[in-house]
N, C-alpha and C positions, 0 to 999 in steps of 0.2 A: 641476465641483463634486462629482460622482459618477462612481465607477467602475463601469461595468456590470458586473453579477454571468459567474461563469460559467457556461456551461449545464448543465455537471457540475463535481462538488467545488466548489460555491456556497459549502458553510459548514465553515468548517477553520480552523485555529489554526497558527503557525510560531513557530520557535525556532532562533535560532542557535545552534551548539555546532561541537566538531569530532570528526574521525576518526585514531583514532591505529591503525596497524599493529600486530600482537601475533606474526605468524607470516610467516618469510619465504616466498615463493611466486613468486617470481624464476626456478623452471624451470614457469611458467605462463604470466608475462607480464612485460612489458618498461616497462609503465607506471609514468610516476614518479613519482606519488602509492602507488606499493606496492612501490617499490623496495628499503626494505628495513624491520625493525621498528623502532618508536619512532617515525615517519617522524609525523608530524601536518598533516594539512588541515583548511582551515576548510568549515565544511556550514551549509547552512540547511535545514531540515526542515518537510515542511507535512502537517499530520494532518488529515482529510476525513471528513465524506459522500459520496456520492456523488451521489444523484439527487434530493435535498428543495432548495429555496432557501434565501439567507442567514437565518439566524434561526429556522430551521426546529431543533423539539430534536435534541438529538445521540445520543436513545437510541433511534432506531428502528431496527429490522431491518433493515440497509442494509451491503455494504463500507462499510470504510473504506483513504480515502486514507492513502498510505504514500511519501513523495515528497521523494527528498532530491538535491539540491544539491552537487557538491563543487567548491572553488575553486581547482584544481590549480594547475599551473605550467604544465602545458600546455594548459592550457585550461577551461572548465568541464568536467565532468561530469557527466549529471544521469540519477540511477537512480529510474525513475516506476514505484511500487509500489502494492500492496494489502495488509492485513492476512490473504489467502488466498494458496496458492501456487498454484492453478491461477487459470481465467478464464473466463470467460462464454462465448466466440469462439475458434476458431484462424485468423479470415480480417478483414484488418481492416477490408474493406469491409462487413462487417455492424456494423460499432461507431453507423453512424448511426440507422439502423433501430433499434436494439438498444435506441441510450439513447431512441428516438421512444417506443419498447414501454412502457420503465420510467417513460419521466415521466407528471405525470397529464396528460386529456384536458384537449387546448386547448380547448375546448369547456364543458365544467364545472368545468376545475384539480383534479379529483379523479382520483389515482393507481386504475384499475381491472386487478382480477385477470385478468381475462379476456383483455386486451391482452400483457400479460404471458408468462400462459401460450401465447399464441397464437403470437409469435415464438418463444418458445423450447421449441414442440414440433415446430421445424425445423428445430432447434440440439440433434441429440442431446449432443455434447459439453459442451452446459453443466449435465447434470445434473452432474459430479463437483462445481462449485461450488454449486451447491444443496444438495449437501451438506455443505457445508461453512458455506451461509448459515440453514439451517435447523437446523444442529445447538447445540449449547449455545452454543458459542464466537459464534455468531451477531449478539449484541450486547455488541460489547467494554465492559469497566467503565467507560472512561476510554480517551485515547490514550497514559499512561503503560503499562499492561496489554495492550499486544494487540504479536504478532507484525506482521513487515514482507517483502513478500515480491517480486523485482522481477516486472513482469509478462513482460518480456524476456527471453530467453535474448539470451546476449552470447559473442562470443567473443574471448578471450584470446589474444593472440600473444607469446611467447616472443623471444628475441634472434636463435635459432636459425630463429627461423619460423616453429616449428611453435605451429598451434591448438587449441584447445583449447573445446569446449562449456560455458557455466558459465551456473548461476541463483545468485542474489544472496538471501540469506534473514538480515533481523535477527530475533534471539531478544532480548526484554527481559530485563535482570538482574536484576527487579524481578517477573519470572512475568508470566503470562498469568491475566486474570482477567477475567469476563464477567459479566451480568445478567440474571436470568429475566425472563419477562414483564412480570410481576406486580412487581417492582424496577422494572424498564425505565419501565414506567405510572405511580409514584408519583415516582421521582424526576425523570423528566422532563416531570410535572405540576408541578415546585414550580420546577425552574430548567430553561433549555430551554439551556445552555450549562453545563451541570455539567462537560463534560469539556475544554473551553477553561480555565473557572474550575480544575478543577484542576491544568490542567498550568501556568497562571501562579502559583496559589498556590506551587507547590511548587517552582518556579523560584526566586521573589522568598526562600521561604525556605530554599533553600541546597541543597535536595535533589532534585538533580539528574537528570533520568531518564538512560539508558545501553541504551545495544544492544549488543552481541556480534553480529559478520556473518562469516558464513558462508556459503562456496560449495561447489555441488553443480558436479559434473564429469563431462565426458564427454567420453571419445574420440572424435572425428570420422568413427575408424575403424570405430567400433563400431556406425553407429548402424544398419544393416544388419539389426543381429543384434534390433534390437526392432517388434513389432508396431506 
């Protein structure tokens, strides 16, 4: 009768649509969903929370999920993203701990600073995303408005065979647009689903949201030469 919530990304919103090719990139990869431009797959896309339960509002200071689906020919493909391009972690055995940190105490079900801070003052690496969750961009307007970013580095093989280093980054065509606090508090005082509500409103009437994706690159050769 009911499907158990997930531990994480509990409250999100999806959308079918698809991915069409715009640039050939065929001395990258060999893949036949990018074989050549105009090429079209079908995607389904899920816009998230991250650590609140279902029904929890969708304007608090939180990632959001950014997680798309592709329905190739060869198979699925599924690129699981953030609206940040760094992460919390570079080891995935801290992801359990990590999300223990973030959720509130079983204990009281109140999300506390202190726990928080405590894991991740022995996680130097996740200040760069602190800053990124503390800055304005922090609470996206809506999941039409905010960047996509994968959390994966993936790599690309060519015909030839040779690889290729690559991160995945949607940009909306639509900009990037966010909520101060003080926004954040009023509208998600009056609907705790405003930004479900508006990516179905704006569906049903005709206007469509869109991404632009984009890949970052790196020689395999190269990576030597960075800190």
């Amino acid at each position: 009768e009911r499907v158990p919530e997930r531990v994480v990304h509990a409250r999100g919103a999806s959308a079918k649509g698809f991915f069409e090719v715009t640039h050939d990139i065929t001395h990258l990869t060999c893949a036949d969903f990018l074989r050549a431009p105009g090429v079209q797959t079908p995607v389904i896309v899920r816009f998230s929370t991250v650590i609140h339960e279902r029904g929890s509002p969708e304007t608090l200071r939180d990632p959001r999920g950014f997680a798309v689906k592709f329905y190739t020919r060869e198979g699925n493909f599924d690129l699981v993203g953030n609206n940040f391009p760094v992460f919390f972690i570079r080891d995935g055995m801290k992801f359990p701990d990590m999300v223990h940190a973030l959720k509130p105490n079983p204990k009281s079900h109140i999300q506390e600073n202190w726990r928080v801070l405590d894991f991740f003052s022995h996680v130097p690496e996740s200040l760069h995303m602190f800053t990124f969750l503390f800055d304005d961009i922090g609470i996206p307007q809506d999941y039409r408005h905010m960047d996509g970013s994968g959390v994966h580095t993936f790599t690309l093989i060519n015909k030839a065979g040779k690889s290729t280093y690559v991160k995945f980054h949607w940009k909306p065509t639509c900009g990037v647009k966010s909520l101060l606090e003080e926004e954040a508090a009023r509208i998600g005082g009056a609907n705790h689903s405003h930004a479900t509500q508006d990516l179905y409103d704006s569906i049903a009437a005709g206007n469509y949201p869109e991404w632009k994706l984009f890949i970052q690159t790196m020689d395999p050769d190269h990576e030597d030469r960075f800190d």
